[in-house]
TORPA-813993 format. One line per 3 residues: number of its first residue (from 1); for each residue x negated, y, z of C-alpha. Coordinates in steps of 0.02 Angstrom, whole numbers, plus 50000, padded with zeros to 5 digits. Example, Ala and Ser with C-alpha at 12.3 -4.5 7.8 and 13.67 -1.06 7.14 Angstrom:
! TORPA-813993
1) 49385:49775:50390; 49316:49947:50357 $
This chain:
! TORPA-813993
1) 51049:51121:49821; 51010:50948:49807; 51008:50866:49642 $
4) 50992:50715:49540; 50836:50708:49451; 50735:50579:49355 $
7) 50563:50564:49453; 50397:50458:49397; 50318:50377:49542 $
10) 50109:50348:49510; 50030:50219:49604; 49851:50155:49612 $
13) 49816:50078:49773; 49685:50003:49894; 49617:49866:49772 $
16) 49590:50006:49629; 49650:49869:49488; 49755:49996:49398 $
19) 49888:50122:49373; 50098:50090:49401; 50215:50201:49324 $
22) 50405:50196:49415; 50545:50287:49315; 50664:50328:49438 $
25) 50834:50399:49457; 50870:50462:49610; 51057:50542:49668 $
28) 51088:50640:49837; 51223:50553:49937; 51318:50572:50113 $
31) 51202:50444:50191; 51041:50486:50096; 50959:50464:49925 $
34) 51013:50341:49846; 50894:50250:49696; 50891:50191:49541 $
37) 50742:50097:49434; 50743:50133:49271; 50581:50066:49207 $
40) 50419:50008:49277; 50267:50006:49202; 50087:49949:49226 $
43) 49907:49968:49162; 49748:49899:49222; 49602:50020:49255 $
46) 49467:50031:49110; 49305:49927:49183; 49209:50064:49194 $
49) 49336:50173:49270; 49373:50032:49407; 49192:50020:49425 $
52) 49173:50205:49483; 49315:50212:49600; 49251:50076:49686 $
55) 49084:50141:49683; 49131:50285:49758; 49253:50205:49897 $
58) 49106:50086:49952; 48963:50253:49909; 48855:50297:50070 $
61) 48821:50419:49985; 48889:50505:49812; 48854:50666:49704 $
64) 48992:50797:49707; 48985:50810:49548; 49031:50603:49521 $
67) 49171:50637:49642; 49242:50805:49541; 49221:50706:49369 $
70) 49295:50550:49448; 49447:50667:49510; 49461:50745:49330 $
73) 49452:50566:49254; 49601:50499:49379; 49696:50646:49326 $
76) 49690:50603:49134; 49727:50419:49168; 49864:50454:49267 $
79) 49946:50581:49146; 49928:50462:49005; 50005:50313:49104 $
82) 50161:50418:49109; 50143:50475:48928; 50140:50289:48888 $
85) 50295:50237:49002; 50390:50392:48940; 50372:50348:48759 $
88) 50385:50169:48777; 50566:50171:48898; 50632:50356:48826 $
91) 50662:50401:49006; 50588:50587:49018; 50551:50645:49199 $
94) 50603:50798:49287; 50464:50760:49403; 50316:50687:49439 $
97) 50245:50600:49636; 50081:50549:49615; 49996:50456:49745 $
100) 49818:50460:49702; 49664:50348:49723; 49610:50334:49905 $
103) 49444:50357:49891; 49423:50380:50085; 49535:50344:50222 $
106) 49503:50394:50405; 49664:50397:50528; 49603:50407:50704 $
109) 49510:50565:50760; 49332:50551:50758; 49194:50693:50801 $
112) 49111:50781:50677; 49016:50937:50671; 49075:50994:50857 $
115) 49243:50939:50804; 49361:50804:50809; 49511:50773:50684 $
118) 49577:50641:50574; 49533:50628:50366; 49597:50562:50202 $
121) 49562:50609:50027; 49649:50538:49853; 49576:50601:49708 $
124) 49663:50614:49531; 49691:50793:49454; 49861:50856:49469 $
127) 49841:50998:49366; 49783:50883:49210; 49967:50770:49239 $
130) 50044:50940:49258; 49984:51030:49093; 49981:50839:49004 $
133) 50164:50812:49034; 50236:50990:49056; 50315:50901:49206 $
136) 50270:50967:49404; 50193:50861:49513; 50167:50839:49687 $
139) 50038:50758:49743; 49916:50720:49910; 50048:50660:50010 $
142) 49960:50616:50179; 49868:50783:50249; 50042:50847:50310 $
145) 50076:50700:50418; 49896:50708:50493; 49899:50894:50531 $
148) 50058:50850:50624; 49945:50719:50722; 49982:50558:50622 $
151) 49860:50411:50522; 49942:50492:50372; 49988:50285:50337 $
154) 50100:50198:50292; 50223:50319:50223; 50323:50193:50114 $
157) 50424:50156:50251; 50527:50297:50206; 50594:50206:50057 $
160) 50591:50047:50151; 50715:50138:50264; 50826:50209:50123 $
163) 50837:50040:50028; 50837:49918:50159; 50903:49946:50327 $
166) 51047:49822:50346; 51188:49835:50492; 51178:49639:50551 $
169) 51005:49592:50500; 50834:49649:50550; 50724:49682:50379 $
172) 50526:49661:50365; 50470:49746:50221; 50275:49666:50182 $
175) 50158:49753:50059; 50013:49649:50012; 49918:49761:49899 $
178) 49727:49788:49946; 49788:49795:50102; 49942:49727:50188 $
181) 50050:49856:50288; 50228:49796:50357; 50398:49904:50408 $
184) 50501:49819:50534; 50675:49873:50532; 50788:49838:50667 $
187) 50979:49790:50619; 51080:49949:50623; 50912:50062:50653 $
190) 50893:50243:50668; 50716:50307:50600; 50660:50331:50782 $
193) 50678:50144:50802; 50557:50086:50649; 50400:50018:50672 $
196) 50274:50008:50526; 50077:49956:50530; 49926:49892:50430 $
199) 49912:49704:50477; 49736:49715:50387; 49676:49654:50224 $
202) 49795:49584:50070; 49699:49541:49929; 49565:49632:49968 $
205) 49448:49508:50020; 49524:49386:49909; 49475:49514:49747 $
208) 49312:49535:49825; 49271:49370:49840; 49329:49316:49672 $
211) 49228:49446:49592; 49080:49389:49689; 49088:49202:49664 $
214) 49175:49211:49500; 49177:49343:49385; 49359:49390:49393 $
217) 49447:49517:49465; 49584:49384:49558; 49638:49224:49612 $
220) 49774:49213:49481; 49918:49130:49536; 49814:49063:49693 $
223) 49752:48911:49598; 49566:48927:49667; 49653:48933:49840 $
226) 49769:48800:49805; 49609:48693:49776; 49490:48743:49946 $
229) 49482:48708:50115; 49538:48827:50243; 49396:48841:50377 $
232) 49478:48888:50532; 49342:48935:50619; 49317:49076:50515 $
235) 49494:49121:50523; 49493:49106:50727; 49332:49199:50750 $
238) 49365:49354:50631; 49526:49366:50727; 49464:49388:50872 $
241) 49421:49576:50786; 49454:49748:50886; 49595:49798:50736 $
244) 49700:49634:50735; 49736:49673:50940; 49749:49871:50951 $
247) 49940:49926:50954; 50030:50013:50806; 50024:50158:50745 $
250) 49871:50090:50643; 49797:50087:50457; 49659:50027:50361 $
253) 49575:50009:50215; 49399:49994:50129; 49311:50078:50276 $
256) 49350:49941:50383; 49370:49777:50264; 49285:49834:50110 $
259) 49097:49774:50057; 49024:49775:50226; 49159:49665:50298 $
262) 49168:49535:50136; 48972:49505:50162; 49005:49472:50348 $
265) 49166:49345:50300; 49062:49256:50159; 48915:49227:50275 $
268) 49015:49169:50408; 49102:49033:50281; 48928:48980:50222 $
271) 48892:48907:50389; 49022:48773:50386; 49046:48775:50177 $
274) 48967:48797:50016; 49091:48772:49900; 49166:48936:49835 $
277) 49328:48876:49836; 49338:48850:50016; 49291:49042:50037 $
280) 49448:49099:49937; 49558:48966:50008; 49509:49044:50206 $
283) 49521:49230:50131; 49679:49186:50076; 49748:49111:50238 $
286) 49646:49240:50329; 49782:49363:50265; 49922:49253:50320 $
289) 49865:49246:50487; 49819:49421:50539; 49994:49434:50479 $
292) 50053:49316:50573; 49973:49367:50716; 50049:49552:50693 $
295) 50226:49464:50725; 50175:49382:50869; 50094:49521:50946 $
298) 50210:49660:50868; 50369:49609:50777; 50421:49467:50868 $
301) 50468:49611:51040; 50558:49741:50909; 50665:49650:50848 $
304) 50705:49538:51014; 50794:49371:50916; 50889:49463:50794 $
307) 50906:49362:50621; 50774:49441:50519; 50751:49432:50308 $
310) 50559:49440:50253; 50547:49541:50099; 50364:49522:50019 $
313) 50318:49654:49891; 50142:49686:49791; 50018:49600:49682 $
316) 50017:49470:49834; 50185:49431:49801; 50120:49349:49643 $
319) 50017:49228:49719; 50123:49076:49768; 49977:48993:49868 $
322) 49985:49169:49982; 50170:49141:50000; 50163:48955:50035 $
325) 50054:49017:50177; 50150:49139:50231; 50301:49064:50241 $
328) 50216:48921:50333; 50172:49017:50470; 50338:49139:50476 $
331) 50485:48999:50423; 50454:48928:50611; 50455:49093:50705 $
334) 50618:49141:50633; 50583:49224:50467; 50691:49205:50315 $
337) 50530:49243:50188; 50586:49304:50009; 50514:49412:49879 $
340) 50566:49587:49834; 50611:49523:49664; 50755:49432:49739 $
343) 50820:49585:49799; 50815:49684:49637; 50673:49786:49650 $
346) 50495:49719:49571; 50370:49691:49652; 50244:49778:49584 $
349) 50359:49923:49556; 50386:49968:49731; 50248:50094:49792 $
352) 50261:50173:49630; 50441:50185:49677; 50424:50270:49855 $
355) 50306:50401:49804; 50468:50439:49677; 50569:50477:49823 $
358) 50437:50543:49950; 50403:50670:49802; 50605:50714:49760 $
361) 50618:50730:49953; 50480:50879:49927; 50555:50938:49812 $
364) 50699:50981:49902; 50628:51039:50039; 50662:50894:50153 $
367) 50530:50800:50264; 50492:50606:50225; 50368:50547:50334 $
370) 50428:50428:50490; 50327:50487:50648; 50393:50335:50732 $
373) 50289:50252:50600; 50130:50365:50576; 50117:50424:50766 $
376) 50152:50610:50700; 50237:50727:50809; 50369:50789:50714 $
379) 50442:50749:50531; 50342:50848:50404; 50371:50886:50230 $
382) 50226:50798:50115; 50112:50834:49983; 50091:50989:49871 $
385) 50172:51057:49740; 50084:51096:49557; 50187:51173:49427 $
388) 50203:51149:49267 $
């Protein structure tokens, strides 16, 4: 029997800045789940904890015992993120979805030793949030969909589908965390008739980049941006990249525009610039055209005309030179661009919020992947279960 149930989404994504906490109730219904936020709450990673998981993610090579202290580390941060929001909003959960930290991500099949399959791993203990908040938890969401032949990514377009789908207007739900990933929802669609994609990088770059040239982990509020030049022939030439052209189902992540890929972009805006400011201002556009460039190639044929409401979500979201960008390049093709805020549901909240619902759905037995989105061959019920 389906039930409703208080559920704490965890969230720590691509750009491994920190830990979100979503407090969620969530309510069987005749037409599906239906949600409701009751808190949201957010931490940044310790230094040295950030330090290591991005160490590892960009590690050629890594100890196994880094990786199992690393997992055991996740585990206790996570389990006292929820501590923290439980105390603070008085909201106890029933359960607990917990996402993980990516620390590798590999969604197309690929030989190794005399075999060829598909990868992913997120680390973070569940056992620790388990015995830590006398809560169960599921957790490592993505293997099912692989085994049933998907990327394992993007999987929030499950709740984008719940929330969002609209009977006269087409929806585009954007993510721009580490990386940006998009769900394109057709007025009046079924799930079979969702498409959903990593464009590329979000902040990534953009985080990298400021680190590098600055000494801080982002371009807050875009100002740097707001103040550089765009190089364009950056922009045109890294665009011209295998990813930005290949057809969906896709994902990313660090493998393909982490370290290696931010040397490459800086030393291709040192030949025209110098300044620093130009580099962030061209990452930062970078993102809105790859995006851009996904509608044109992708969107743009799905949804055929239709009037169409762009709803931006993610740490991106905050960054109103991004958005100026963005909405630059989309206003013209048709898009009505707006935040998720405006819709009720913060930003920042969001992922947090869909591994909530992805994890009630296990719960109950029921699948929550969208093959149509993944490439998997049938729906499959996610992630594992680890009582209490």
């Amino acid at each position: 029997m389906k039930k409703s149930m208080i559920v704490a989404g965890i969230m720590s994504g691509t750009s491994a800045d920190g830990i979100d906490v979503a407090l969620v109730r969530i309510t069987p219904g005749p037409s599906g789940p239906r949600l409701k936020l009751l808190a949201h709450y957010a931490e940044r990673y310790p230094a040295r904890l950030r330090a290591a998981v991005l160490a590892a993610m960009n590690a050629s090579a890594i100890s196994a015992a880094e990786l199992a202290r690393l997992n055991w580390r996740l585990g206790l941060a996570y389990a006292d993120s929820v501590t923290t929001a439980v105390t603070k909003y008085g909201f106890r959960p029933d359960l607990i979805g917990c996402h993980g930290q990516t620390i590798y991500h590999q969604g197309k099949s690929e030989p190794y030793l005399g075999q060829h399959f598909a990868c992913t791993w997120q680390i973070g203990e569940a056992s620790l949030i388990a015995a830590k908040s006398r809560v169960p938890v599921v957790s490592n969401f993505r293997p099912a969909d692989m085994a049933a032949g998907g990327q394992g990514a993007p999987l929030v377009p499950f709740l984008d589908y719940t929330l969002f789908r609209h009977p006269r207007r087409a929806r585009v739900l954007q993510n721009l965390g580490g990386i940006a990933n998009l769900t394109v929802i057709p007025r009046d669609a079924s799930p079979d008739q969702i498409l959903a994609f990593d464009t590329g990088p979000a902040n990534m770059i953009i985080d990298a980049l400021m680190e590098q040239l600055y000494a801080k982990r982002f371009d807050r509020n875009g100002a740097v941006a707001r103040r550089g030049k765009v190089l364009s022939e950056v922009t045109n030439t890294l665009l011209r990249d295998r990813y930005f052209a290949a057809p969906p189902p896709k994902s990313c992540g660090r493998e393909e525009f982490g370290a290696d890929y931010t040397t490459r972009f800086l030393a291709l805006c040192k030949q025209h610039s110098n300044c620093p400011e130009d580099a962030i201002a061209t990452a930062t556009a970078f993102t809105a055209e790859t995006i851009a460039d996904a509608w044109q190639r992708f969107v743009a044929p799905r949804i055929n005309g239709q009037p169409v409401d762009y709803i931006v979500a993610g740490g991106g979201a905050q960054n109103p030179t991004l958005m100026r960008m963005l909405s630059e390049r989309l206003t013209p093709l048709g898009a009505r661009v707006l935040t998720i805020d405006e819709t009720g549901l913060p930003a920042q909240a969001k992922e947090a919020a869909a591994f909530a619902l992805l994890a009630w759905q296990t719960w109950h037995y029921l699948p929550s992947n969208i093959p149509a989105a993944t490439g998997a061959s049938r729906p499959a019920i996610l992630g594992q279960i680890t009582y209490a």
